[in-house]
C-alpha positions in Angstrom: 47.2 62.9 -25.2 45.4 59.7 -24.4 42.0 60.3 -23.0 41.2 57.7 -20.0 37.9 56.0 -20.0 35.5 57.7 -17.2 35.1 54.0 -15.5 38.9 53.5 -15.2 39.5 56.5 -13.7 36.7 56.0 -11.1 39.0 53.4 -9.1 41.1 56.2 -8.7 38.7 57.4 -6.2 38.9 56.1 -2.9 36.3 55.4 -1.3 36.3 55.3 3.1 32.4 53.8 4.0 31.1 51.4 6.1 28.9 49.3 3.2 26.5 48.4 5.9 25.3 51.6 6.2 21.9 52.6 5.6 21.4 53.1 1.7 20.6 57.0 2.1 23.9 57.1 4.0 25.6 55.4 1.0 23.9 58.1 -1.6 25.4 60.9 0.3 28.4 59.9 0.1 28.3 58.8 -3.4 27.0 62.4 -3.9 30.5 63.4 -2.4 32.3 61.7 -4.5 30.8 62.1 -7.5 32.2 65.9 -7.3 35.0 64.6 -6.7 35.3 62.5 -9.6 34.2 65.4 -11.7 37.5 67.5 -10.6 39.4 64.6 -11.1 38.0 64.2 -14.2 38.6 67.8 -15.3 42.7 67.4 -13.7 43.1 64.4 -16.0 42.2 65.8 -18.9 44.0 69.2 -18.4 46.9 67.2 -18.0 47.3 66.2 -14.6 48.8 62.7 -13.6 46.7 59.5 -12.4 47.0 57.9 -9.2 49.4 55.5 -9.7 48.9 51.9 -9.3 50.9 51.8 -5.8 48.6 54.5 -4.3 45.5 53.1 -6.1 42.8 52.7 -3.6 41.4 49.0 -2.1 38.0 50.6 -1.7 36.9 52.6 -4.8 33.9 54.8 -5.9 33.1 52.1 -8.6 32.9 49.6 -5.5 30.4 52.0 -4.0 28.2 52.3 -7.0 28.4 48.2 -7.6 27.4 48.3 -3.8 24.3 50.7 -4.5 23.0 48.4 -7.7 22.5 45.9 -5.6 20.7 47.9 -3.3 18.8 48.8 -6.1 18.1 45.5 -7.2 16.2 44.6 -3.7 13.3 47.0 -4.1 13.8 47.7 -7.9 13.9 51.1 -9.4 16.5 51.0 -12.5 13.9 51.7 -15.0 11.6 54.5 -14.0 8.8 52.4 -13.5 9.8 51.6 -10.0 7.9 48.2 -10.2 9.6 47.3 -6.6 10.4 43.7 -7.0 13.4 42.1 -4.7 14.9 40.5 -7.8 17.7 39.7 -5.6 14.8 37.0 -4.1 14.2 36.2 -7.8 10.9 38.1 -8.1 9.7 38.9 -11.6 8.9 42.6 -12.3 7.7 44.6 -15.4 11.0 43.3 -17.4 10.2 39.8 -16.2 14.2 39.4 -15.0 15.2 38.2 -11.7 18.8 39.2 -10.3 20.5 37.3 -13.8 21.2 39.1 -16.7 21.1 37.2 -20.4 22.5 38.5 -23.8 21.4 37.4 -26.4 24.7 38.5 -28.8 27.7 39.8 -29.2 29.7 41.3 -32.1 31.7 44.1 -33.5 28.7 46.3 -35.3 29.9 48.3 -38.5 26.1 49.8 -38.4 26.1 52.2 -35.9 26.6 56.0 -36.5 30.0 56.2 -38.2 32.1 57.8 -35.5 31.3 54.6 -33.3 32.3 51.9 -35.6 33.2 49.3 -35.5 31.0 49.4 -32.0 31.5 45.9 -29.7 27.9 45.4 -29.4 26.4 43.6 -26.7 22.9 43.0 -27.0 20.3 42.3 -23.6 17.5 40.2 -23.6 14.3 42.0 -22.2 13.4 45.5 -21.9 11.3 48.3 -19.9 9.5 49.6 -22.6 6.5 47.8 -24.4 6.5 48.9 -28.0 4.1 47.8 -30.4 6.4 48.4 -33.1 9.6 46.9 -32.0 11.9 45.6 -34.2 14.3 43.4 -31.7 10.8 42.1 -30.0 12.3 38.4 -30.6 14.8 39.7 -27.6 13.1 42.5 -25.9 10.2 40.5 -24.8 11.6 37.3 -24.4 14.1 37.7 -21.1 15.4 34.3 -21.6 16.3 35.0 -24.9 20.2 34.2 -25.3 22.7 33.2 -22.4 22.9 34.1 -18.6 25.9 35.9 -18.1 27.7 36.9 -14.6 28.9 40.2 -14.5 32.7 38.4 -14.9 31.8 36.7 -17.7 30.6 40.1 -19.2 33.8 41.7 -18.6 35.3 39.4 -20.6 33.2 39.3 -23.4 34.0 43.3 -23.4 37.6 43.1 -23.6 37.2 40.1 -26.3 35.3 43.0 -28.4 38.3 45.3 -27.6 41.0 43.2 -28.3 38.9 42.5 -31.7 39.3 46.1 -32.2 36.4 47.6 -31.2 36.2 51.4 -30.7 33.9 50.8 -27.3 31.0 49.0 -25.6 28.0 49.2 -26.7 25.3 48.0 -24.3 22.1 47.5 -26.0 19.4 45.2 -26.2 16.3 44.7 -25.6 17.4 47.3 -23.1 20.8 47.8 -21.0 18.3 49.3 -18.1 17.3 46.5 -16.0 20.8 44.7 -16.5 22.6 48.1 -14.7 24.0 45.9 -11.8 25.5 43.7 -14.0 26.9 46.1 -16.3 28.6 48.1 -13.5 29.7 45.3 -11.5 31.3 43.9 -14.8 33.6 47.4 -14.9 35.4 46.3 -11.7 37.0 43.7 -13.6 37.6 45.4 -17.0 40.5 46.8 -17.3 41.4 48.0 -21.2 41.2 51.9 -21.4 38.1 51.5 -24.0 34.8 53.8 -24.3 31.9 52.6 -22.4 28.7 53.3 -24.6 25.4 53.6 -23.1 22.6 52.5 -25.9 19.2 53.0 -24.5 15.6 54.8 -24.4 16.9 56.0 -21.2 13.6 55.5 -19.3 16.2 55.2 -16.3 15.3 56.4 -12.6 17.4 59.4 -11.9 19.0 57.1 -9.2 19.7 54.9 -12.2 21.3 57.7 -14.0 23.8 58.9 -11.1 25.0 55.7 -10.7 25.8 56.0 -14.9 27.0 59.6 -15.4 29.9 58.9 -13.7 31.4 56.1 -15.6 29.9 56.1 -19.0 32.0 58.4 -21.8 29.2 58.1 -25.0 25.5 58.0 -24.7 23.2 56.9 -27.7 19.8 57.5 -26.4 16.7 57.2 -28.2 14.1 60.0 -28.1 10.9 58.6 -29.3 7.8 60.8 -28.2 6.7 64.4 -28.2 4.4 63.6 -25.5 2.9 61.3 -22.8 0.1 60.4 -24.9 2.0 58.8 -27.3 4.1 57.3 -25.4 1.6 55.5 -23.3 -0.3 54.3 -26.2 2.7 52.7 -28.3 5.5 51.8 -25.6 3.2 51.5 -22.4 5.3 53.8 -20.5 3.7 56.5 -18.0 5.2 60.3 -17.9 7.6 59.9 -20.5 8.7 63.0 -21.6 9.4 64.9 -18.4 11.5 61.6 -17.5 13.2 61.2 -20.8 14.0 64.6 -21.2 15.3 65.5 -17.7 18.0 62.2 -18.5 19.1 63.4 -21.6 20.2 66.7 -19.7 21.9 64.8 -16.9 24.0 62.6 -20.3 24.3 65.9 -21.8 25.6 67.1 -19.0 28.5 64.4 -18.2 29.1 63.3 -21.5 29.1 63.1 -25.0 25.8 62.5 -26.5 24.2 61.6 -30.1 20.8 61.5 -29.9 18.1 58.9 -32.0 14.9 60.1 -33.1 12.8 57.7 -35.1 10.3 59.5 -37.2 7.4 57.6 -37.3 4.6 57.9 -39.5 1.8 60.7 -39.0 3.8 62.0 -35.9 5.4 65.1 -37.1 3.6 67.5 -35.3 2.7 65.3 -32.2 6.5 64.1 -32.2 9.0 64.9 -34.0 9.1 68.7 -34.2 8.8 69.0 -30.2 11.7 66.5 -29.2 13.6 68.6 -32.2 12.4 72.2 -30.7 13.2 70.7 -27.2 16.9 70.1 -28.3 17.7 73.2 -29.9 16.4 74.9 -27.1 18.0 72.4 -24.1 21.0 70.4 -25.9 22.2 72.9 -28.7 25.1 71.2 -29.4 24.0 67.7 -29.8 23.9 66.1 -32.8 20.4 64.1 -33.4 20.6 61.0 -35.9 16.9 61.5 -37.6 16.1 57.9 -38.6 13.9 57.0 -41.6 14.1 53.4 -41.3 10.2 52.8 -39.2 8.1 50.2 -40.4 5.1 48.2 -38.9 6.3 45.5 -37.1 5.2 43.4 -33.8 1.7 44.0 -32.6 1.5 46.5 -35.4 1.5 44.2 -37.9 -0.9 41.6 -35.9 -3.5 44.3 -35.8 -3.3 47.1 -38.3 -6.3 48.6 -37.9 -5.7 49.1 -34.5 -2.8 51.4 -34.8 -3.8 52.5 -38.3 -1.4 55.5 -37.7 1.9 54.0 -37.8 0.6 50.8 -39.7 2.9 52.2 -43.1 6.4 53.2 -43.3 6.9 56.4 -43.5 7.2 59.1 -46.9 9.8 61.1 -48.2 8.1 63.8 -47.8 7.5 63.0 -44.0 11.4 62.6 -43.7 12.3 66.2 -45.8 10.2 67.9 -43.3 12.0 66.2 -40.3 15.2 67.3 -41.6 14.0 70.7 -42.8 12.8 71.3 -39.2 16.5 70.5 -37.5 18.2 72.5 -40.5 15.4 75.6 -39.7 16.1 75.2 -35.9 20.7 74.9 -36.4 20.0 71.6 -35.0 23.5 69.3 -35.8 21.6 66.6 -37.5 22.1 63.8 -40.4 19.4 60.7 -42.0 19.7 57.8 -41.9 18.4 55.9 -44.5 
């Protein structure tokens, strides 16, 4: 049996709101049908039929959610820094985007974990995290990297990749995060029954991630820190684990997830072994992608003696005990090199 992408399935869902209701009115509602969608969801795939395309409704839960981006997008909150810029007025916050989103390319990717290739790979310019380390910093801190695209222009870049023969849709970057309205909006005019992937650190609001839950099939989320400190010192983000944890649950929860855990240099203990104990305790079925492939880049490399810690790659011997840890705790895991 064919399985329907989540995204096509939620214009199935009608949707019967006044859109210039007040926005906690709109969440309620949303929170409505978002159960709704799950038992849909759960008919589908046990065999039930589809709304057909007669009955298929003007108004659909997908319309709602485009509708709650752009509330969104007036006091912003997509990343869980909750900078509050109207980017809709064009204000600049933390990513430095206003209301347009630019990508800086797109192609079918044969490098992604092998169940995913080839991936149609759309990479973002600009990002909410700040890593010292970052390897795409050519297009995560430069947010007019690449092209402005309109969220119609997107959708047909998407079903260019399918047609091409990708497997899905990768959205990547940079970051997918501050580009959500875009993104979502773009669904209402895709129509091929393809995969939507969702490739991120997922530093998302938890409004962020109800609106995604929903409509994405595959996440491939990066979990980076062990703890705040770290996180604060290398990526500039506040509260990161209690935030990045509680989202992969919620992906974990709707979808199918693969999880990316960098090991970086001197951060076993500080690092890798929690995220790896928090997994086999929290997501036992997950499979984590433990990734050797660090090395100093960015501000790292400008100033090496400022983060001596990660200014090396990282051993052999570092990356055995990583992988001995997920084999000790049953964790579904495999290296990268």
């Amino acid at each position: 049996m064919e399985r329907w992408a989540k995204y096509v399935l939620s214009k199935d869902i009608e949707c019967d709101v006044d859109f210039t209701e007040p926005t906690e009115s709109l969440w309620e509602r949303h929170a409505a049908l978002s159960k709704q969608m799950t038992e849909y969801l759960e008919r589908i795939d046990g065999g039930g039929k589809r709304v057909s395309t007669d009955e298929a409704p003007e108004v659909s839960f997908l319309d709602l959610k485009v509708e709650l981006t752009k509330r969104i997008l007036q006091e912003c909150h997509f990343c869980e820094r909750k900078c509050g810029a109207d980017r809709t007025r064009d204000e600049k916050g933390w990513c430095k985007l206003g209301a347009e989103s630019r990508v800086s390319s797109v192609f079918l990717h044969t490098g992604e974990e092998a169940p995913l290739v080839p991936s149609g790979t759309i990479f973002f310019a600009s990002c909410c995290f700040g890593c010292v380390f970052c390897q795409n910093s050519d297009i995560s801190t430069d947010p007019n990297s690449g092209s402005v695209v309109t969220s119609d222009q997107l959708a047909a870049l998407a079903e260019r990749l399918f047609r091409d023969g990708a497997l899905n849709i990768n959205y990547v970057g940079g970051d997918p995060i501050p580009n959500t309205h875009t993104i979502i909006a773009s669904l209402k005019n895709q129509t091929s029954n393809v995969t939507q992937l969702w490739n991120s650190n997922l530093y998302c609001s938890e409004d962020t991630m109800k609106l995604l839950v929903d409509i994405f099939d595959v996440w491939l989320p990066d979990f980076k820190y062990g703890n705040d400190e770290c996180a604060l010192r290398l990526s500039g983000v506040k509260d990161y684990f209690p935030v990045v944890s509680r989202n992969h649950l919620m992906a974990y929860n709707h979808g199918e997830v693969i999880i990316r855990h960098l090991v970086m240099p001197g951060h076993l203990e500080c690092c890798t072994f929690p995220i790896l104990e928090w997994i086999s305790e929290n997501m036992p079925n997950c499979m984590v992608n433990i990734m050797g492939q660090y090395r100093p880049e960015h501000r790292v490399l400008k100033d090496p003696e400022r983060y001596s810690d990660i200014a090396r790659g990282v051993s052999r011997e570092e990356m055995q005990t990583a992988f001995d840890k997920a084999k000790q705790l049953g964790i579904c895991w495999k290296p990268v090199s």
